[in-house]
C-alpha positions in Angstrom: 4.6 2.1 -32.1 5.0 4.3 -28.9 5.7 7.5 -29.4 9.5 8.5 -28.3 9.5 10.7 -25.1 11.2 13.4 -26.5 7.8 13.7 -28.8 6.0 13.9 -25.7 5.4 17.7 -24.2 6.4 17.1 -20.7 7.0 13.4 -20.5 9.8 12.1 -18.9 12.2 9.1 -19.4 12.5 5.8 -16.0 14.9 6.0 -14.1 16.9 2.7 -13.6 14.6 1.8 -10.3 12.0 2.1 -12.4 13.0 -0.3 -14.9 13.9 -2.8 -12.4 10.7 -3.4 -11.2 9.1 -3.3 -14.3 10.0 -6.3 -14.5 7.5 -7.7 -12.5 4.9 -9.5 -13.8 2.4 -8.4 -11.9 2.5 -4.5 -11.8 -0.3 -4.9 -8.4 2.0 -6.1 -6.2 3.6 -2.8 -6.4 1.3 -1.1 -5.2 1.6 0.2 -1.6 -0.7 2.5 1.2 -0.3 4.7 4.1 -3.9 4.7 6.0 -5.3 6.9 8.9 -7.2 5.1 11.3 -10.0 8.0 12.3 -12.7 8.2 14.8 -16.3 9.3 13.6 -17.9 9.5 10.3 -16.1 9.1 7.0 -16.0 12.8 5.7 -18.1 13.4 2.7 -17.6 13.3 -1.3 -17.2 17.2 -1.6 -14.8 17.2 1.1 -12.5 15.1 -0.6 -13.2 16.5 -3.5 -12.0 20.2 -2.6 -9.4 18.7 -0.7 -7.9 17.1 -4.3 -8.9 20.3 -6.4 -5.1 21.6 -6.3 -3.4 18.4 -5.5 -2.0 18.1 -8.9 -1.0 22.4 -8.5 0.6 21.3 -5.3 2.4 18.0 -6.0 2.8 18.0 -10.0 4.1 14.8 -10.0 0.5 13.4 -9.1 -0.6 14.6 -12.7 1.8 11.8 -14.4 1.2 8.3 -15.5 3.4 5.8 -17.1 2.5 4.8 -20.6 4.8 2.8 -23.3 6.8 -0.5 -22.9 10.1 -1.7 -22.5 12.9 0.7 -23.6 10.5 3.5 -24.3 8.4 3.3 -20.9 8.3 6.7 -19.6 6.6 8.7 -17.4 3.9 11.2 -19.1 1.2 13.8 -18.2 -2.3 12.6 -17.7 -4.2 15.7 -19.3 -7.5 17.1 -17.9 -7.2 15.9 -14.3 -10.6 15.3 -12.7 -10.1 14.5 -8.5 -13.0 12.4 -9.2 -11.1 9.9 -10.8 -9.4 9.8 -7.2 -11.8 9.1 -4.7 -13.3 5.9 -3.9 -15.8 5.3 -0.8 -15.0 1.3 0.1 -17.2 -0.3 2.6 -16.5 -3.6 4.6 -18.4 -6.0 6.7 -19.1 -4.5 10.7 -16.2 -6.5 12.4 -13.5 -6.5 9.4 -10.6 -5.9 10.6 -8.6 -2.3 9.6 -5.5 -3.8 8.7 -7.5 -6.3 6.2 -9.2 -3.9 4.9 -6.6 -1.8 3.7 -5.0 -4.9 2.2 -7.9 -5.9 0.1 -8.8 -2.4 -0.9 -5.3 -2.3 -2.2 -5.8 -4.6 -4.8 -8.8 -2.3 -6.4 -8.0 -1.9 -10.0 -7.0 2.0 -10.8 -8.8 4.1 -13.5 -7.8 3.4 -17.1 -5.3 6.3 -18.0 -5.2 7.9 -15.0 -2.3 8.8 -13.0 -2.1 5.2 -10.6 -2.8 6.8 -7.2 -6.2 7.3 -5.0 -7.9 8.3 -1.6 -9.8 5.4 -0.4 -12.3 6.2 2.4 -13.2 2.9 4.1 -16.3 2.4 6.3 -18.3 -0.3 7.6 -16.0 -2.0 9.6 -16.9 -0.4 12.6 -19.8 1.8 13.5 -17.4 4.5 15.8 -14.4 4.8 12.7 -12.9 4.9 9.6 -9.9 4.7 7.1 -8.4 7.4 5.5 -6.2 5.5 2.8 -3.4 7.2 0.4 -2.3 4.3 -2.2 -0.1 4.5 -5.2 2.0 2.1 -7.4 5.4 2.2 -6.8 6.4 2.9 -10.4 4.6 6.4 -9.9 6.5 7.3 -6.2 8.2 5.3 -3.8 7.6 5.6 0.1 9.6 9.1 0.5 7.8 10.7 -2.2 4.5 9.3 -1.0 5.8 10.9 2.9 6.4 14.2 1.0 3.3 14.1 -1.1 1.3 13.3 2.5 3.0 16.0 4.1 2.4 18.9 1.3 -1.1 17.8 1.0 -2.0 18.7 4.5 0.3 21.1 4.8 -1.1 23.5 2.0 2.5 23.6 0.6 3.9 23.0 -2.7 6.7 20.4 -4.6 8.7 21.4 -7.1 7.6 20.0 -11.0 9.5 16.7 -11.8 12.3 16.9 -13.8 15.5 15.2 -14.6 17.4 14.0 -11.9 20.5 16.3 -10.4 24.0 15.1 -11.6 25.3 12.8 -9.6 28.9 13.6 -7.6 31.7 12.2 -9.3 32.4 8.4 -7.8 36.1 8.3 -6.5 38.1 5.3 -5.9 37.4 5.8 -2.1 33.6 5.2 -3.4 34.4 2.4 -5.2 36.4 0.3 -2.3 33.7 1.5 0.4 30.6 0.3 -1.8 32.3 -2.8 -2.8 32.7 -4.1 0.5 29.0 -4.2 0.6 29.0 -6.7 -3.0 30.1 -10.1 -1.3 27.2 -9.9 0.8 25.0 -10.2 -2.5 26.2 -13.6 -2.5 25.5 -14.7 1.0 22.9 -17.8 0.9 19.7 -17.4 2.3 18.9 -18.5 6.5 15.9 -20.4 7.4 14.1 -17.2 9.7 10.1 -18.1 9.3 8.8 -20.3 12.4 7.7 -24.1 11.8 4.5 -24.7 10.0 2.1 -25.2 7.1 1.6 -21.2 5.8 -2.3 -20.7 5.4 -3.5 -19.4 1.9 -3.6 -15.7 2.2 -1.6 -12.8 3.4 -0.5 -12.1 6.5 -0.2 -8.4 8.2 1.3 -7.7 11.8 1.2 -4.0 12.8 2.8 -2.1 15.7 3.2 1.6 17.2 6.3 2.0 19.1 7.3 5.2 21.3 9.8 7.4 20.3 11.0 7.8 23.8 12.5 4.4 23.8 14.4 5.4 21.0 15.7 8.6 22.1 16.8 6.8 24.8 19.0 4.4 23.3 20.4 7.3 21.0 21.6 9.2 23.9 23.2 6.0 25.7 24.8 4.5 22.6 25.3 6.8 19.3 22.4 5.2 17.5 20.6 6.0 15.0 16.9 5.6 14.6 17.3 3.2 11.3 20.2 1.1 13.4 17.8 0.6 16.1 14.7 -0.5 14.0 17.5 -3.1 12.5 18.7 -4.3 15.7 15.3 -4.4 17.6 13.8 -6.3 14.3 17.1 -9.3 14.5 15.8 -9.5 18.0 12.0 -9.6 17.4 12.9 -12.2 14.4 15.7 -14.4 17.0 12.6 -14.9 19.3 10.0 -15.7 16.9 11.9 -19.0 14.9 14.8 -19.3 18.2 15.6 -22.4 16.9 16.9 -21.8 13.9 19.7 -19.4 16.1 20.3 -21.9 18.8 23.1 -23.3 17.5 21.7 -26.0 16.1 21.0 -25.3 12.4 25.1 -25.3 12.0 27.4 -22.4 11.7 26.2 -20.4 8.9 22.9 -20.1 9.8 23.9 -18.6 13.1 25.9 -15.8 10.9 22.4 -14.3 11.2 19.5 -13.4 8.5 20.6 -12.1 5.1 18.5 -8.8 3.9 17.7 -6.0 1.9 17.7 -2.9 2.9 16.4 0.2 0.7 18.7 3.2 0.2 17.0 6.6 -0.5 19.3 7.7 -3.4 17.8 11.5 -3.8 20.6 14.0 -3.7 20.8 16.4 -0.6 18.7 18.7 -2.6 16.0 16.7 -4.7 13.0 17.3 -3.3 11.4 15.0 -6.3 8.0 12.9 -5.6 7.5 11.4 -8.9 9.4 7.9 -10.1 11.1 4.8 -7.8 14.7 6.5 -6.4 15.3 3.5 -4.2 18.6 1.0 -4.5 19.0 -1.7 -2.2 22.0 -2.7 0.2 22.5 -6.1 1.4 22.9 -6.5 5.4 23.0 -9.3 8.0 20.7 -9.2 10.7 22.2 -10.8 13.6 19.8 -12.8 14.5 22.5 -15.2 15.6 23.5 -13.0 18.9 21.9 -13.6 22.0 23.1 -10.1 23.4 21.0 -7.2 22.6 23.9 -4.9 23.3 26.0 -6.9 20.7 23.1 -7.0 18.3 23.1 -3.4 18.1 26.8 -3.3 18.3 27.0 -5.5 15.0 24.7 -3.7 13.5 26.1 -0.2 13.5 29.3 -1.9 11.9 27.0 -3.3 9.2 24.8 -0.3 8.7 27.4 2.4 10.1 26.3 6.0 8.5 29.2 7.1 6.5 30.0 3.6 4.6 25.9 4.1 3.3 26.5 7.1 2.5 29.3 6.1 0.3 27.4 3.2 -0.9 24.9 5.8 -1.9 26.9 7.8 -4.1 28.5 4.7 -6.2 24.8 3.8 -6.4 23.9 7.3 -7.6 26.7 7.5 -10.3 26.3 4.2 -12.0 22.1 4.2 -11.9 22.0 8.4 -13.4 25.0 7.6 -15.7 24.6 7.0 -19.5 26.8 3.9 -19.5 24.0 2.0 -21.1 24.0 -0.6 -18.4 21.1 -0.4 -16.9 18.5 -2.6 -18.5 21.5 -5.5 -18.7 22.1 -5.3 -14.9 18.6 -5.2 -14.0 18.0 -8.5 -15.8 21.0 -10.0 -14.4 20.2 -8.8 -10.6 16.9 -9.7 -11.6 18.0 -13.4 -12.1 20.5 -13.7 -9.7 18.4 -12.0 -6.7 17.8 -14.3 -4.3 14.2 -14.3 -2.3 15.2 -12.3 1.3 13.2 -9.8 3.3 13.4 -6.4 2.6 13.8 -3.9 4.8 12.8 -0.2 4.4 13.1 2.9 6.5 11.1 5.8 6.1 11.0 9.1 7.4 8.0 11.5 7.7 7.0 14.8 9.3 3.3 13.7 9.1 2.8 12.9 12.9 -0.9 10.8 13.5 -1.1 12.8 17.0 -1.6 15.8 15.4 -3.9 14.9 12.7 -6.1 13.6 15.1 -6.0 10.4 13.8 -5.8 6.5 16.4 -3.0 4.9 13.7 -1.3 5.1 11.0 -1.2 1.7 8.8 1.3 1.2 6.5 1.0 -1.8 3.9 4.2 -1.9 2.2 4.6 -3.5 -1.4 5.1 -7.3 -2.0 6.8 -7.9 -5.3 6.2 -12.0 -5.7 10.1 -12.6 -5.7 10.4 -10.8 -2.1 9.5 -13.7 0.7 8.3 -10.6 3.2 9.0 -7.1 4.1 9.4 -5.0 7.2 8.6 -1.2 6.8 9.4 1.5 9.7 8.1 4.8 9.2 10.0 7.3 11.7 7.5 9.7 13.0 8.3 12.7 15.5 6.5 11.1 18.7 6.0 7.7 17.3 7.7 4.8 15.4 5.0 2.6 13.0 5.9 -0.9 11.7 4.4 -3.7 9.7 5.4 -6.6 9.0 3.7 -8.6 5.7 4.5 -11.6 3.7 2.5 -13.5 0.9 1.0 -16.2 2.9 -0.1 -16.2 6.8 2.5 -17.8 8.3 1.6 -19.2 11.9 2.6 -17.2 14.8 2.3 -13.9 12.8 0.1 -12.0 15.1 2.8 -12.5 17.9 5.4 -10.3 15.7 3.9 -6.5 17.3 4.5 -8.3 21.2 7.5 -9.4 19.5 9.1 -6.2 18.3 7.7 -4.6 21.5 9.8 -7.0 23.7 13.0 -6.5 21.9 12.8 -2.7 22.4 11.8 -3.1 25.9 14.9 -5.6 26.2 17.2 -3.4 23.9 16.6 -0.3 25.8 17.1 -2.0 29.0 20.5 -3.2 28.2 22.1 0.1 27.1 20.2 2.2 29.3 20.1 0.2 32.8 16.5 1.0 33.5 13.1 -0.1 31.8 11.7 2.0 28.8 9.2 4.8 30.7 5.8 4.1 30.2 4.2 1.7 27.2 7.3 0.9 25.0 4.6 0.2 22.5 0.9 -1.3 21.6 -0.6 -3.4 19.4 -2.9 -1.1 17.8 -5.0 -3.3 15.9 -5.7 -7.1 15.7 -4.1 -9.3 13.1 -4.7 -12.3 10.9 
């Protein structure tokens, strides 16, 4: 029988997140990575090694695993923490491409009883460069703890100890009739959004860098956000890539435009917390529909307008930290009910690549089996990265990064009147 958590010096109970996706069957597909693409040698063992010798003094929450099933899963420390059992040198084939690499070295199994994160160091690939790879499962952090956990890391700074979440604000009725305008949208049917085709076995990556400027530029001319922008530059990257399923033709609810989820950081203004899953999900249309990039974005900042998140947020935030005893029920019932959409998620980091002297930043984002494929933008200060990946290699894939390039390109030109200065983006490495 497992032992209860309160028997347990330091162990901590799931959050709700948490027990949602335990629920999936197979606990790898949780797993996610953040890699530096590096020119010159891989550095050596000791380096890493030193580098790691106060990770867990720095960022406690990297000295937990989770043990215990069901009802009594909880988070608990891993005791005498050796960085050793967080280093691993991977090396590849000369003319493997980075993005693969990262995806298969993903799937290496984690040591037995050890806290389920590592520093991969991939080689081989390519005589002038390497990978510098930081992957977790998302049971232990989700993207914005891994961000934080990056940036104290290299930073030399520390993270508070994890501990139980801060009380939640009370929800008002204002809350409730805010939030629940975002419920009928659970209900929407899934659109037809992938391009014609027999999908090849295996999966499929599409990475792109895009420049800040471009966004800065459509912030000043319109009000918009950085997260807005991603969603309405993606519903035009996605209307180009399958156009005929938003020509009109596929009848009048497909043209409504692509339902999604998005993910919700639900931390409290003052939670600085690295360790568990503190991610809900809101349900948006993109509108894929819209010819107009200008009235893209337009319906999008209605759907995805600040202050109706933010009170989304808090009804999220006082029903998942409550004690209602809910939980477990409505994560088996979303559970069933979900149906398979993209998912969306937004991420925001200090860590900038151009100052760690890195080419890239790669981000593989986690592909639970019910989730059909996911889009991840991590804001950067001088740069915005996305990926795009799904379970199988759908044709037309590698055109996604031109893709997502021309919609910003087209995006900023419609709301700015003048084309996006310099490169709007690259393609920084070849895909599948």
């Amino acid at each position: 029988m497992s032992t209860p958590s309160s028997a347990v010096p330091g162990a901590l109970p799931l959050a709700w997140p948490d027990k949602y996706l335990c629920l999936d069957p197979d606990p790898t597909q949780l797993r996610f990575a953040g890699a530096l693409r590096r020119e010159g040698p891989p550095p050596a063992h000791e380096e890493l090694r030193e580098m790691l010798a106060g990770a867990v003094g720095q960022v406690p929450a990297l000295g937990y695993r989770v043990t215990g099933r069901g009802w009594r899963r909880r988070f608990e420390p891993c005791p005498d923490y050796d960085p050793d059992d967080h280093i691993e040198f991977v090396r590849y084939p000369c003319g493997q491409e980075p993005a693969l690499c990262v995806l298969d070295a993903l799937e290496r199994p984690f040591p037995h009883g050890r806290s389920p994160w590592s520093l991969q160091v991939i080689s081989g690939y390519r005589d002038t460069e390497h990978l510098l790879v930081y992957r977790v499962c998302h049971l232990l952090q989700d993207g914005m703890g891994a961000s934080l956990t990056a940036h104290a890391l290299l930073s030399g700074n520390a993270l508070p100890p994890p501990g139980p979440p801060l009380p939640a604000e009370p929800v008002t009725a204002q809350h409730l009739l805010r939030g629940a305008q975002f419920l009928p949208r659970f209900l929407q049917r899934p659109a037809r959004w992938l391009p014609a085709g027999r999908p090849e076995p295996g999966p499929a990556l599409a990475p792109v860098v895009l420049d800040r400027s471009a966004f800065d530029d459509i912030t000043r001319s319109t009000g918009a956000g950085t997260a807005q922008i991603c969603l309405a530059v993606l519903a035009g990257a996605l209307r180009a890539w399958a156009p005929h399923h938003w020509d009109g033709t596929a009848g009048r609810r497909q043209r409504r435009g692509l339902p999604v989820h998005m993910t919700l950081d639900l931390r409290g203004p003052r939670e600085r917390t690295t360790l568990g899953n503190h991610v809900g999900i809101v349900p948006l249309t993109l509108p894929c529909g819209e010819a107009s990039p200008t009235q893209r974005l337009q319906q999008t900042l209605r759907q995805a307008d600040y202050g109706r998140l933010g009170q989304y947020r808090r009804l999220l935030r006082g029903f998942l930290h409550g004690t209602n005893g809910a939980q477990w029920p409505a994560a088996w019932l979303c559970r069933t009910l979900e149906k398979p959409r993209p998912l969306v998620t937004m991420v925001s980091t200090q860590v900038d690549v151009s100052r760690l002297g890195a080419m890239e930043l790669l981000t593989i984002p986690p592909r639970p089996r019910h989730v059909p494929g996911g889009f991840i933008f991590i804001h950067q200060p001088s740069t915005i990265t996305a990926c795009a990946a799904f379970h199988l290699d759908h044709p037309g894939t590698g055109l996604l990064p031109g893709l997502l390039t021309d919609a910003l390109t087209e995006l900023h030109a419609a709301t700015t009147g003048h084309p996006a200065r310099g490169r709007a983006a690259r393609t920084p490495t070849k895909t599948s």
